[in-house]
N, C-alpha and C positions, 0 to 999 in steps of 0.2 A: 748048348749050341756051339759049333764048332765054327772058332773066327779064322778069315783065312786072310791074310795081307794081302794088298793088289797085285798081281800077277805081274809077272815079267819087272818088278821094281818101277810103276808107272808114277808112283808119287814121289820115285827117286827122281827119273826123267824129270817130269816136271816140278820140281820143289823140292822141300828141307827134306834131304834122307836121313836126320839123327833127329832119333824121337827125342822130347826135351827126358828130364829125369826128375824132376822133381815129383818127389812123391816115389815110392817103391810097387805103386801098381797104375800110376795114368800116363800115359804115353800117347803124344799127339804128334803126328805128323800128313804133310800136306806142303800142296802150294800156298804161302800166306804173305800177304803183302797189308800189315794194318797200317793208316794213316793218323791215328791218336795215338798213337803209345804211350807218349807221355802220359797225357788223362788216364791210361789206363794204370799204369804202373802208380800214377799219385792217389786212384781211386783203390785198387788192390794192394798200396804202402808195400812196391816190390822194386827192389832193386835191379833186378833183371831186363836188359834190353833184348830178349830174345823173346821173340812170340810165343815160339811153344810154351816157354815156361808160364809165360804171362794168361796162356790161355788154359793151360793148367790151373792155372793158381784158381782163375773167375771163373773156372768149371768146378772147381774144388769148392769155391765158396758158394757159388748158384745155380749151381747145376747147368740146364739149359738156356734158364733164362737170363744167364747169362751171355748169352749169343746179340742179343738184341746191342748190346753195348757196343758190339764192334764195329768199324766202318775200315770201311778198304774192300779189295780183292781177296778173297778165299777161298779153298774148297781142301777142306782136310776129313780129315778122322780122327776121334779119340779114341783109342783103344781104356780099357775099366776093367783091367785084371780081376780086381777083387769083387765086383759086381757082375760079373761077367758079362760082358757088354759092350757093344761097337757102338759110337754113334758118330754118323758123318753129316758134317755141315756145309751147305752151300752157301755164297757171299747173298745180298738181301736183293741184287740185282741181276744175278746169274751172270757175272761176267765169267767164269769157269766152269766149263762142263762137269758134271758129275755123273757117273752111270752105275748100275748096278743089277745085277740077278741074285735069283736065289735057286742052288737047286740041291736036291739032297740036304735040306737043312741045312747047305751052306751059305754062308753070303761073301759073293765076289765082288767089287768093287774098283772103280777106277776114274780118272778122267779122261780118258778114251775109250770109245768101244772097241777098238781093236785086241786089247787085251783081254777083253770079257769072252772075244772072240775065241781067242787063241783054249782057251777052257774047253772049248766045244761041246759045251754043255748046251748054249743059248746060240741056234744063228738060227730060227725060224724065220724068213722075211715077212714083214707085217705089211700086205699089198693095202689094206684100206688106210694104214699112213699114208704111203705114196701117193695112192687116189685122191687125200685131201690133197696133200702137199701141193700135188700139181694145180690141183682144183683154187688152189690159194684159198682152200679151207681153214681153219688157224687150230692145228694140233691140240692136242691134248698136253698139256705142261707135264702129264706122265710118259707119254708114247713115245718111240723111237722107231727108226725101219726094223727093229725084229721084235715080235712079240713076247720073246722071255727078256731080253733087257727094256729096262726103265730109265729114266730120268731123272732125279731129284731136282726140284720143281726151285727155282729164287725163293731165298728165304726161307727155305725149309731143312730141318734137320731129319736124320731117321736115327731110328732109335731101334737095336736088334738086340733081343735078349734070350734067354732060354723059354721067357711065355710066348714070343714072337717076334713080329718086326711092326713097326709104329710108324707113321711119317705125320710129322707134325710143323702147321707155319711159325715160324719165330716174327716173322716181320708181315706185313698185309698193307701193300698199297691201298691208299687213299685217294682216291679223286674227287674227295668233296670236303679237302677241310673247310671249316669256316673261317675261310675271309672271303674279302671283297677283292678286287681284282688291282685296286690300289694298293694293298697290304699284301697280296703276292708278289706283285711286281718289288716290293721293297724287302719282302723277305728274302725272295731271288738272291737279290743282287747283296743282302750280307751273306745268305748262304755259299754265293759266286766265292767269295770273296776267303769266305771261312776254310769251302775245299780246298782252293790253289794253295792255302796258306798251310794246310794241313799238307796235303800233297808235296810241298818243297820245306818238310820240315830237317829232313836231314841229307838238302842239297845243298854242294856248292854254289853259291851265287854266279861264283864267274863261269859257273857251264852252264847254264840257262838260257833255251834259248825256245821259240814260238817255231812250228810245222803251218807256216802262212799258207791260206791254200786260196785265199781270197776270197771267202766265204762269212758268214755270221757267225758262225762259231772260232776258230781262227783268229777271226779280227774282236771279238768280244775277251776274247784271252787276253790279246795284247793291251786292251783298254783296261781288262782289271789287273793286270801286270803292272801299270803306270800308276793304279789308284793306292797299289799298296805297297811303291815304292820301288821296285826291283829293275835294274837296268833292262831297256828293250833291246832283243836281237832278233831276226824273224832267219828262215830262210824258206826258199820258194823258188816254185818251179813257174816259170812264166812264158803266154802262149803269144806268139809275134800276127800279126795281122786284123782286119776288122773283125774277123769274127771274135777275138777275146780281146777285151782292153786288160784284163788282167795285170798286164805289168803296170799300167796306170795306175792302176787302183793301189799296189803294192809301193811307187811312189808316192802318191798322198798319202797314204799312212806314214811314209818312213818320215815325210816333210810334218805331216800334222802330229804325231808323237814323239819325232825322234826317236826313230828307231833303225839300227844300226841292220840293214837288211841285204843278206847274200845271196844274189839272184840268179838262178839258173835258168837259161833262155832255151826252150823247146827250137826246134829250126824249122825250117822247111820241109826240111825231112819227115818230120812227124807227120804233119797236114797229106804228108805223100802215104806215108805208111799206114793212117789212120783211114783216110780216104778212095785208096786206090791199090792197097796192096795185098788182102785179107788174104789169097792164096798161099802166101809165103807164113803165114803163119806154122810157128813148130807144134803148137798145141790149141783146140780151138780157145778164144776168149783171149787172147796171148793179149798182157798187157804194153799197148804200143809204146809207151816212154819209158820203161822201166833204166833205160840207160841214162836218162838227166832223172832221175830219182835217186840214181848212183852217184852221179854229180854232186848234186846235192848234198845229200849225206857226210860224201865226201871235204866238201869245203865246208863243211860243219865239223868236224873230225878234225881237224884243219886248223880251224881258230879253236879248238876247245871245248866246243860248245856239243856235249853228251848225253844232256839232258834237255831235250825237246818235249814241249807240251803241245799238244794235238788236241783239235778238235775234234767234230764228229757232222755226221751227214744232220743236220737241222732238221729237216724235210723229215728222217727217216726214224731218228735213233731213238729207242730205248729200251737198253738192254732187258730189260723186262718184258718186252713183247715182242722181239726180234731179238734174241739169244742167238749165236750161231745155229745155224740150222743142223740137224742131226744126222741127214745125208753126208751131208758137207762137211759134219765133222768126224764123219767113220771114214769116207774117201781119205779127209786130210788128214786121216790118221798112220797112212801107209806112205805118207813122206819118205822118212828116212827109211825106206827100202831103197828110195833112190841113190839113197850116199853109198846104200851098201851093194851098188848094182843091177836095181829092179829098174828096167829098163823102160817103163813108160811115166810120164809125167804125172801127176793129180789134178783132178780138174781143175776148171776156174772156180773164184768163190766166186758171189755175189761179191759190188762192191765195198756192200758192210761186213759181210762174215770176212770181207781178204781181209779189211783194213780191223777188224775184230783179231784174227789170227797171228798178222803180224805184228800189231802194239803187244798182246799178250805174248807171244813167244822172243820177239827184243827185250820186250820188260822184263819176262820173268827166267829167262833161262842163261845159266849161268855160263856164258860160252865167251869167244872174242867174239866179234861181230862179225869178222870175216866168215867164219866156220857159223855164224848164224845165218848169213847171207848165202851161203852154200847150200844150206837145208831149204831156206825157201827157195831160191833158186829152183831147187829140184820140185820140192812143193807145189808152188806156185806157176811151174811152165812158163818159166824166164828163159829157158835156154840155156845154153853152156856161160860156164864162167866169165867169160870173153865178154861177154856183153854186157856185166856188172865187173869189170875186173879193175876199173881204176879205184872202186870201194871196198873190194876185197882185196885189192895188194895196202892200201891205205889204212886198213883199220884190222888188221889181224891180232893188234897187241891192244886193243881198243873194246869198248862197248859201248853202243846207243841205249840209252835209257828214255823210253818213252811213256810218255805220263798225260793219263788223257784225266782232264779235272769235270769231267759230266757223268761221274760215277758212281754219285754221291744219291740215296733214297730222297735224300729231299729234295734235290734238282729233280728228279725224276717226275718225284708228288706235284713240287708246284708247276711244272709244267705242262702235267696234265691239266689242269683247272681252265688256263688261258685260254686252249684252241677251242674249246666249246665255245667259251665267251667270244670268242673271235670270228667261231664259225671255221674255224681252218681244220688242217688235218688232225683229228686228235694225236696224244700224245708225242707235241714235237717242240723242241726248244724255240722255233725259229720266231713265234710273235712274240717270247721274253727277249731274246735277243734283238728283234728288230725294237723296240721299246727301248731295251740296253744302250744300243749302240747311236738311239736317235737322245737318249739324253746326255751321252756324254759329248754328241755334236758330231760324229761321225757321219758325215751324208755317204749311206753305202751305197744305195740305187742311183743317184748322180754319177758316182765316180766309178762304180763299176757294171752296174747294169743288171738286172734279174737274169737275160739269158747269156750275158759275156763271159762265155767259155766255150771248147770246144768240144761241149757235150754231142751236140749232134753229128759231129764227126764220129766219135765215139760208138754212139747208136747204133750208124750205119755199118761201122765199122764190126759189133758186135755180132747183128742181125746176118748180115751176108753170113760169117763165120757159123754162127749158131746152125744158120739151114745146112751148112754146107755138111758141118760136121753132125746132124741129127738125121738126115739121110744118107748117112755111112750105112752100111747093111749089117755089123755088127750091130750097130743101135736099134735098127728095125726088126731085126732078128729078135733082141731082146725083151723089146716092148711087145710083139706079137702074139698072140694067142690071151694076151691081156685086155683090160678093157682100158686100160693107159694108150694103148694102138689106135683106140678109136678119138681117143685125146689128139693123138699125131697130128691126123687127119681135119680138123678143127683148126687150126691155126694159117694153113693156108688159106682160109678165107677171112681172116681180118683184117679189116679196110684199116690200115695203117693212115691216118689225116694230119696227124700232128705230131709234133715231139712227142707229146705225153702219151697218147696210143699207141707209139711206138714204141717208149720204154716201158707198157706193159705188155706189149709183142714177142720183144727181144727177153723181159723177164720170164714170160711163160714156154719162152722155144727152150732156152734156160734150164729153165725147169723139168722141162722133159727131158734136155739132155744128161741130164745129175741124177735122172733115175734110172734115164737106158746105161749109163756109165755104173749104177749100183747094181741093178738087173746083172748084167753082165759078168761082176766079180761073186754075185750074192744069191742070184735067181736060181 
């Protein structure tokens, strides 16, 4: 079989471009971020602080099964000269995409589809994805929008050799170990404790610092920040009037921990721009504060503080069943055409896939921050520099390091178990954390409130734009003659009654519009 390395140098872009060497026929490279090292290198008695070598060595000694060892973010290849054979591994939670085809007995591979693209071997569009997609069907962990690419699935490796190609699980979520719901709760909260530790093994202390969002995961951070010793810093974007107490909540924590907290205050403006201004939007979905997000950042940059730990949507998150989406991530794959002059923006993500896309491209790409904030900018339909430009004059000799500690298989495992017991949403941190934060004396619902934010600004803010930009006639052009058109049509009659019907409203106009914008480039 003939191996072909990822096209256009995609695992240079994103990760280690020098295959390690150890050994005269394995060679591994990839985006790899592991958080035990040490373990591993005291378990495989290697001297070497470099992954590749390291993941050499435990491939050398176990073959696959050495996979299951690792924890962190991944998504590499080994190349197996003398066996002749590729095999590419995914991390056990799928925080990095992995894709791949086969054609002519070749196998291409990448973590983007844009490059598999570029082959022109593979762009048949797969309309019955889309169809679920929007139907908020839950895909196939192999499917993608086009039928000749695939997916590699969390936790799985694939294995291609001259008898064929193989995909097999390394890891297998559990939702039923056996305990009891008190012996979760207490594993949590060492395992809580065990990631951040892991996580800030080869961080400065004095650049550490909390992405306060005012939320249960956010403020769960900063609690077990204090339990294992490390000085508190938060910073945080905060919203002025009754509809968010938010800043309140940000000073009881800073009073009840002591923690040293840089506040950035949203104005009036926002309330105006969020509320009453969606026309002037440059791209639809335009995110309205992105300029005290700059702020932000900025007087983070400022005092030092480089390495921020983030939480994650409670309600929403686990990378395991909400992966970036595959639309969303061929669209955001054509970013940096913008740097290089391609004249239209990329759509909105969802708020998981944006806040997914940007921890993982600050974390893992080797750039200043400025020229990082330049690509999303373009990315993400920020708008000209202008409008991020006190973080991008600030920090060009700089980089944010962002470090989200809910990444971990076993955060994932035990937080599946609760919500049953709960009755809540399955698979969501939020009743370990509300647990968490009510034992270590944290009154979040007093001091901040379930709806205190300016979510429903937001909403509305979303909704108007979504219609406005779904009946553009390029997008109905698109979806037409599909049976996605007759989808269209369906959503002007949902009785909108509450927040919550509305942010599955504003999710599924969304969603149409992510597919007349894929239609469009792909149809």
């Amino acid at each position: 079989m003939n191996i072909k390395k990822p096209l256009y140098g995609e695992w240079e872009a994103e990760g280690s471009s020098v295959p390690a060497t150890i050994g005269s026929h394995i060679f591994v490279f990839g985006d790899i971020k592991l958080f035990n090292i040490n373990d591993l290198r005291l378990f495989l008695q290697c001297s070497s602080k470099k992954v590749e070598e390291i993941i050499v060595k435990g491939f050398k000694r176990l073959g696959t099964n050495f996979f299951i060892k690792l924890k962190g973010i991944y998504s590499f290849a080994i190349i197996d000269k003398k066996n002749t054979q590729v095999i590419l591994c995914r991390d056990k939670v799928g925080t990095i995409p992995l894709y791949f085809t086969l054609v002519n007995n070749k196998l291409y591979w990448s973590s983007t589809i844009e490059s598999i693209l570029k082959s022109r071997h593979a762009n048949r569009v797969n309309i019955n994805f889309l169809i679920d997609y929007v139907s908020g069907v839950p895909e196939s962990p192999y499917e993608t929008p086009f039928e000749d690419i695939f997916q590699l699935p969390p936790g799985s490796y694939l294995r291609a050799c001259k008898s064929g190609v193989e995909v097999c699980r390394y890891w297998i979520f559990e939702d039923s170990l056996n305990v009891n719901n008190d012996e979760c709760l207490q594993l949590f909260e060492l395992e809580f404790q065990q990631c951040i530790k892991e996580l800030l093994f080869d961080v400065e202390l004095d650049s550490i610092a909390v992405r306060l969002s005012g939320g249960y995961d956010s403020s769960s951070v900063l609690v077990c920040l204090k339990e294992i010793g490390i000085p508190l810093r938060a910073v945080s974007i905060t919203f002025p009037g009754k509809q968010s107490n938010e800043s309140l909540y940000v000073q009881y924590l800073s009073k009840k921990l002591n923690v040293e907290v840089l506040e950035t205050k949203a104005n009036d403006e926002l309330r105006k721009r969020t509320k009453t201004e969606p026309e002037h939007l440059i791209t639809p979905f335009f995110d309205p504060y992105e300029r005290e997000m700059g702020e932000m950042y900025k007087s983070a940059l400022a005092k030092g503080w480089n390495s921020l730990l983030t939480g994650t949507y409670g309600d929403e998150f686990c990378y395991s069943f909400t992966p970036m989406n595959d639309i969303e991530a061929c669209l955001g794959g054509f970013f940096l055409r913008r740097k290089l002059g391609y004249d239209k923006p990329a759509p909105f993500l969802t708020k998981l896939a944006k806040k997914q896309f940007v921890e993982s491209f600050l974390r893992h790409w080797e750039l200043p921050v400025g020229i990082k904030m330049e690509c999303l900018s373009a990315f993400l339909g920020w708008g000209s520099l202008t409008q991020i430009e006190s973080l991008y004059d600030a920090s060009v000799n700089h980089r944010i390091n962002m470090l989200n500690p809910f990444l971990s298989d076993r955060l994932v495992e035990l937080s599946a178990i609760l919500p049953n017991a709960y009755k809540t949403k399955p698979h969501s941190f939020k009743p370990i954390l509300t647990w968490y934060l009510k034992k270590h004396k944290i009154d979040f619902i007093a001091n901040r409130g379930e709806k205190a934010s300016l979510q429903p600004y937001f909403q509305r803010y979303y909704l108007e734009s979504a219609k406005k930009a779904l009946h553009s006639t390029s997008i109905v052009k698109a979806l037409e003659n599909t049976y996605i058109f007759d989808m269209l049509k369906v959503y002007e009659y949902l009785d909108i009654t509450d927040n919550s019907s509305e942010t599955q409203h504003v999710d599924y106009i969304l969603r149409l519009w992510q597919v007349g914008q894929f239609l469009l480039k792909f149809g």
